[in-house]
Every structure is written in C-alpha cells, then in structure tokens.
N, C-alpha and C positions, 0 to 999 in steps of 0.2 A: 514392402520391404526393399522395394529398388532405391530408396534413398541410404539405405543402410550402404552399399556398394557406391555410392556416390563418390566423386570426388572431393563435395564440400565436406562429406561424414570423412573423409579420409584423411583430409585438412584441420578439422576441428577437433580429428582424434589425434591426431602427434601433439596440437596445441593441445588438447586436454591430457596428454604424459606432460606434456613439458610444464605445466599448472602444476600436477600432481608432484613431480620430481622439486618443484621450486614451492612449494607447500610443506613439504617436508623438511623442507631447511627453515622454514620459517621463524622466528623466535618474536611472540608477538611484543610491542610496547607500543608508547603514543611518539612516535615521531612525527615532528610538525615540518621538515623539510624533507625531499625526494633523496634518499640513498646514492645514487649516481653522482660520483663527482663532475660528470661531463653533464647534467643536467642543463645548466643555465643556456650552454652552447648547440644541446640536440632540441631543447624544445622552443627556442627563438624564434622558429618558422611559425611552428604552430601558433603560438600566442601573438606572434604579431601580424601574421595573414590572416586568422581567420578566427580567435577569441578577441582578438584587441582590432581586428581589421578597422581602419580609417580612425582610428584614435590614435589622434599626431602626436599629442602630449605624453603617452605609454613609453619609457623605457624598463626594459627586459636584464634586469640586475640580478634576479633573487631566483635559488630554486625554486621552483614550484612544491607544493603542499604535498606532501607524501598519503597513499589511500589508504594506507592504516588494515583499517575494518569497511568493505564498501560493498555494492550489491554492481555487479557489472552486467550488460547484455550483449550477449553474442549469438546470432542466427534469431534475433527474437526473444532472446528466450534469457530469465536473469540467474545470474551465478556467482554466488557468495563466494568473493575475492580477500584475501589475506596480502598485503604489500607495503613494502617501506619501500617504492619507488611510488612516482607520481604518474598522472593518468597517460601522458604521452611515453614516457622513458616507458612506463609497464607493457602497451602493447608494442614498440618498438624492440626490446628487451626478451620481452617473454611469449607474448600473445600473439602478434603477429607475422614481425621481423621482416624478411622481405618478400613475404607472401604472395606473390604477385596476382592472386586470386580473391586476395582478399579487399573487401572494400571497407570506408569506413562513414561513418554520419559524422558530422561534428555539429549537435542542435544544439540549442540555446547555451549561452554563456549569462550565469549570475552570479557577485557576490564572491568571482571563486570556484564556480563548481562549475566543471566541465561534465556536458553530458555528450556522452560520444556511446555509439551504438558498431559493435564491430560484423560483419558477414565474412562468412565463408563463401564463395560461388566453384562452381565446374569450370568457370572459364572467369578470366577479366571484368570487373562492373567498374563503374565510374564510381568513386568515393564525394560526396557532398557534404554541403554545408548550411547552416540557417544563416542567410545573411540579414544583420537587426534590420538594416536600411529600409530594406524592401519588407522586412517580415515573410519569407519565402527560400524553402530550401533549394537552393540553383547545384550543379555539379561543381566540381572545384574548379578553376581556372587554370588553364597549362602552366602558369607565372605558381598558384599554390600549390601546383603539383610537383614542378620544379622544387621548389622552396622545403617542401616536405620529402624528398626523393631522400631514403634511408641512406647512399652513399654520398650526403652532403656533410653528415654528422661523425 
C-alpha cells in the first residue's frame, strides 16, 4: 500500500480528475485535425526533433491528427482516452502540463502514429526517445529538451 501515498500516485491522481473533468465535456465525433488552434506552433518541436528528427525534406504546416477514440499508456499501464486534441497538444494540455516529475517515452514513429508512453515518478526521470538511425532508445538531448520545454509554446 506505500505506493498508494506515493508521490507518483499523487501525480497521476490530479491527472486522473483532471481526465475525468475533461471527459465530461467531451462530445464524441470523428475529427480528423487536433482542436487547438495553437497546435501547428506547440507541436513543431516535437515532430521535427524527434518524430521527423533528420528528415531535411519535413516541413511542419498541418495540425496534427486529433485522437478521436485511442488506448493511451501511463505508468505502464493502458487507458481508454476520449480527445479532439492531438497526441502532444493532449498530454501538454491535459495529462501532463508542466509536470516536472513527469517523464515521457517518445517510441516508434509510423505512417502517423505516434506512440508515446507517459510516467509519473517521486522525483525528476529523464524522458527518451527511439532514435530510427540507431534503432535504440537514447535520453532526449538537452537541444530536445530545450526544444520541447512547455514555456516555449
């Protein structure tokens, strides 16, 4: 029971009100672009450090896909998400904000589909990424961490 008193259970319980509160408002449809009008400008970093990282040819013009209906993971563990925002603007937004506790995976990129894995920790972890080049998930680079730093957006 001592992870119940935990900090990351403490963490993961405000974001699970703050799920539940923005669940409630929900009104489901098929939106095919992310709700956020400042989308194209918050998720730049993301898609071009480290979904598009070293594809020269990539410009960043278009919201991103909104998650509709999606299955998300947080501490491990998966949780049926309801969202007309897209997968960065959602945990920026709603899930994690400026969490300073929180860490994030950013694995494989296909086709579109970002698969990003969120933690809660007690303390600070380093957030990572699958980089294609190498095939190997390395930590983020102070330059993506920069780049990602929620008071850039």
């Amino acid at each position: 029971m001592a992870s119940i008193n935990s900090s990351d259970h403490v963490s993961f319980s405000v974001a699970q009100a703050r799920l539940q509160e923005f669940f409630e408002k929900f009104v489901p449809s098929k939106r095919i672009y992310c709700i956020n009008p400042g989308c194209v400008k918050e998720t730049e970093a993301a898609v071009l450090y480290i979904w598009e990282d070293h594809a020269l040819d990539y410009e960043h013009t278009n919201r991103q896909a909104a998650l509709n209906v999606t299955t998300m993971r947080v501490n491990g563990k998966p949780h049926w998400v309801q969202s007309h925002y897209c997968c960065e603007c959602f945990k920026k937004h709603v899930l994690v904000g400026h969490n300073k506790n929180a860490s994030q995976h950013y694995g494989n990129y296909c086709d579109g589909v970002q698969e990003v894995d969120v933690y809660f920790h007690k303390e600070p972890q380093p957030s990572t990424w699958y980089n294609r080049e190498t095939g190997e998930d390395q930590v983020l680079t102070e330059f993506q961490e920069y780049m990602l730093a929620p008071w850039r957006s």
